[in-house]
C-alpha positions in Angstrom: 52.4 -22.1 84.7 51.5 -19.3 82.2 48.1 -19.5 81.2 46.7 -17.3 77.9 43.0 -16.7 78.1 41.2 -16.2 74.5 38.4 -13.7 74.6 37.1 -14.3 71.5 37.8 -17.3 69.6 35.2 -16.3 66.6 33.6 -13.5 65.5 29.5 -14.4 66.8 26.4 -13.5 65.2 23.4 -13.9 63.4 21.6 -12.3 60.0 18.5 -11.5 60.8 15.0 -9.7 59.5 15.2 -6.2 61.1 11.5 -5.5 61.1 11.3 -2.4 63.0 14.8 -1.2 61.7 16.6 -0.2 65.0 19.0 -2.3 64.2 18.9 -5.0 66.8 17.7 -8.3 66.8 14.0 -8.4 69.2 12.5 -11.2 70.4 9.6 -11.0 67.7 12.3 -11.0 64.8 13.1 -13.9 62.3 16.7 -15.1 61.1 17.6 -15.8 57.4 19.7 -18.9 56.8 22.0 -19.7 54.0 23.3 -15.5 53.7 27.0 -14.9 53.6 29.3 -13.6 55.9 33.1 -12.7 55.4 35.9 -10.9 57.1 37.7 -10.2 54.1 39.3 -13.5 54.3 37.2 -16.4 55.6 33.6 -16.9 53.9 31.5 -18.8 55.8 27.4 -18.8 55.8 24.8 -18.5 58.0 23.1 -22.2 60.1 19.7 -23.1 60.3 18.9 -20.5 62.7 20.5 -17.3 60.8 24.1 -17.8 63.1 27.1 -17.5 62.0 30.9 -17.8 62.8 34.5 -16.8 61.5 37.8 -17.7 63.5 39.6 -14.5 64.1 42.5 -13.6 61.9 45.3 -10.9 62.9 44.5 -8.7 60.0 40.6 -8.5 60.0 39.1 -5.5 60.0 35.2 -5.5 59.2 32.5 -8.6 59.7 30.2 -8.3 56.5 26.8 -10.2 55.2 25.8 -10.4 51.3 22.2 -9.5 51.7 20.2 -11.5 49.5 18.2 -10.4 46.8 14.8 -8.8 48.2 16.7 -7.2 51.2 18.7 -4.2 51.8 20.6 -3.4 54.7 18.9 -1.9 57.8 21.7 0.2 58.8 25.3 -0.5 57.2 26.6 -4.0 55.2 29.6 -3.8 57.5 30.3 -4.1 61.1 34.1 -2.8 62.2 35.4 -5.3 64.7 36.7 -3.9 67.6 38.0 -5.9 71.1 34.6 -4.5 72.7 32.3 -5.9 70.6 30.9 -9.6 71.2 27.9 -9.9 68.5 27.9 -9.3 64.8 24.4 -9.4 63.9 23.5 -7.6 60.6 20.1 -6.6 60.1 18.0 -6.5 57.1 14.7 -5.4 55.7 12.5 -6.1 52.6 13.4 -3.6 49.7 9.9 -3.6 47.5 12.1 -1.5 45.0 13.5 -4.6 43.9 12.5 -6.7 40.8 13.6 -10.1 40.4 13.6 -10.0 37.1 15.2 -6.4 36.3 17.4 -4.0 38.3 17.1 -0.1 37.6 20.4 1.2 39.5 22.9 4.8 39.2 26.2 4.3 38.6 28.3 7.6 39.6 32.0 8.6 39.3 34.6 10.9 39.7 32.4 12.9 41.4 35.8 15.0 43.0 34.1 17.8 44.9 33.7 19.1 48.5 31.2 21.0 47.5 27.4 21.5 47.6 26.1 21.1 44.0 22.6 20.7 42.2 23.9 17.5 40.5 22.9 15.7 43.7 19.6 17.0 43.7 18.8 15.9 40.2 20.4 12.5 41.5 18.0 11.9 44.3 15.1 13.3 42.4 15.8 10.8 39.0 16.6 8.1 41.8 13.0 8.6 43.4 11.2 8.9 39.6 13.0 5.8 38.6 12.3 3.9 41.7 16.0 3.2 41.2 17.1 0.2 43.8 20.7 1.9 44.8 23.6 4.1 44.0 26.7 3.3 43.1 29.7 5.5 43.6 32.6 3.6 41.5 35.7 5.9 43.1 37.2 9.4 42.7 35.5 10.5 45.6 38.3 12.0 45.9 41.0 13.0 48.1 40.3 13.7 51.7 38.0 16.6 51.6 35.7 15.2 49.0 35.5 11.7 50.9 34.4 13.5 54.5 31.8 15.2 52.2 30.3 12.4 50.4 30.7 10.7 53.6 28.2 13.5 55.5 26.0 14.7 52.5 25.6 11.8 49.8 24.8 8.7 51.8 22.2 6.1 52.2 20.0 8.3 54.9 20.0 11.5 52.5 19.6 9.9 49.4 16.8 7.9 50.5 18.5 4.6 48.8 21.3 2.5 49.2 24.5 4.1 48.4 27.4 2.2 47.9 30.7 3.2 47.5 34.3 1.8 45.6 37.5 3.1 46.2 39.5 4.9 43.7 43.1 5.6 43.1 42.6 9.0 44.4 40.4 7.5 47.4 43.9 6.0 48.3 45.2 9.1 50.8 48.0 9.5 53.6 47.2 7.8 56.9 47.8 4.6 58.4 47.8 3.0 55.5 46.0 4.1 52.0 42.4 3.2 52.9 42.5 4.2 56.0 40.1 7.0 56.0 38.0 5.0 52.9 37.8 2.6 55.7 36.7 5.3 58.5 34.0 6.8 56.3 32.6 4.2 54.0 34.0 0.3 55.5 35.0 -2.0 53.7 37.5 -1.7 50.2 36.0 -5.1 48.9 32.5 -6.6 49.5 29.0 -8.1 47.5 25.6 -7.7 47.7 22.3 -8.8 45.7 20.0 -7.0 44.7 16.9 -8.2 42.5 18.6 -10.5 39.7 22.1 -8.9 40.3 25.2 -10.2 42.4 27.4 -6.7 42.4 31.3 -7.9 43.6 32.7 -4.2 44.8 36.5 -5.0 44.7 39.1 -2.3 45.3 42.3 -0.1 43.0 45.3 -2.0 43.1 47.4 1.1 43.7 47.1 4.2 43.9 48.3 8.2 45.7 49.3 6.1 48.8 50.0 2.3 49.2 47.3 0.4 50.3 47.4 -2.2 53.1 45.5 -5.2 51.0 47.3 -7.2 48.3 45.7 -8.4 45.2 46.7 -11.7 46.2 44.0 -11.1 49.0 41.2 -9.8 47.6 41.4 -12.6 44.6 41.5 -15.6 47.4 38.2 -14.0 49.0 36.7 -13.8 45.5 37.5 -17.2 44.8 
């Protein structure tokens, strides 16, 4: 008699109101209901009591939430699943930057450096006077050395916002697969948030220096 013993049937957790910011759901803590979670390919939302599941898939990489508007991200919109882990809570935490009637974002591109430069200065500085609600790095990081640097120097902790980040065709390098080291540094290729009256849907290149390991035909069924 052989007998198979399933771990992990779904990927557990809950989306909760991280009020102290550590990161971990405490006893005093409330849960949201109705927020989104996704692997990538199943979207399912949260209960009554802010829980969740998804049935685990062979490809599956990261457990994500859509925060809702009013709420940012208490440490990272992504958790990477690994055989080790058992609960995929994300925390959250009011953003009073937001406006529910206006958003006041940065979009930046093609950045391409490795390098220290003023421009990210003047970035965080017209971010601050703006009382901007994120950033928004739309790809070109670029290549390996300029990823690891944006990775280490222009993030959500540094900038004192949310930064978010989409890959580019030159985001796309040797490894594993193409966004392998996207993946590494920054999570997820495709994902969505709210913020204020907004719904931003980050999706991913199609191609681009190295062949990625998603298919469009993917990332269109998780938009649908």
């Amino acid at each position: 008699l052989l007998t198979i013993s399933i771990v992990h049937a779904q990927y557990r957790g809950q989306v909760f109101v991280d009020a102290n910011g550590n990161g971990k759901f405490d006893d005093n803590e409330t849960t949201l209901s109705g927020v989104v979670v996704s692997d990538g390919y199943q979207v399912v939302q949260t209960n009554g009591r802010g829980k969740f599941e998804l049935p685990v898939t062979s490809d599956d990489r990261f457990v994500f939430a859509t925060s809702p508007s009013g709420y940012k991200y208490s440490k990272n919109h992504f958790l990477k699943i690994n055989s080790e882990r058992e609960d995929y809570s994300i925390g959250l935490m009011k953003d009073n930057t937001q406006n529910p009637d206006s958003l006041n974002f940065i979009q930046i591109t093609d950045t391409e450096t490795a390098l220290y430069g003023s421009w990210m200065e003047n970035v965080r500085k017209y971010a601050a006077n703006q009382k901007s609600s994120l950033i928004m790095h739309t790809g070109d990081i670029c290549y390996e050395p300029g990823m690891r640097f944006h990775a280490q120097q222009v993030n959500s902790q540094l900038m004192g916002l949310p930064v978010y980040y989409a890959v580019g065709n030159h985001d796309l390098v040797k490894g594993e697969y193409g966004e392998k080291l996207f993946e590494d540094l920054f999570g997820p290729t495709y994902y969505s948030f709210d913020t204020g009256p907004a719904h931003f849907v980050v999706t991913p290149m199609w191609g681009g220096d190295y062949k990625p390991s998603y298919t469009r035909d993917q990332v269109i069924t998780w938009l649908k």
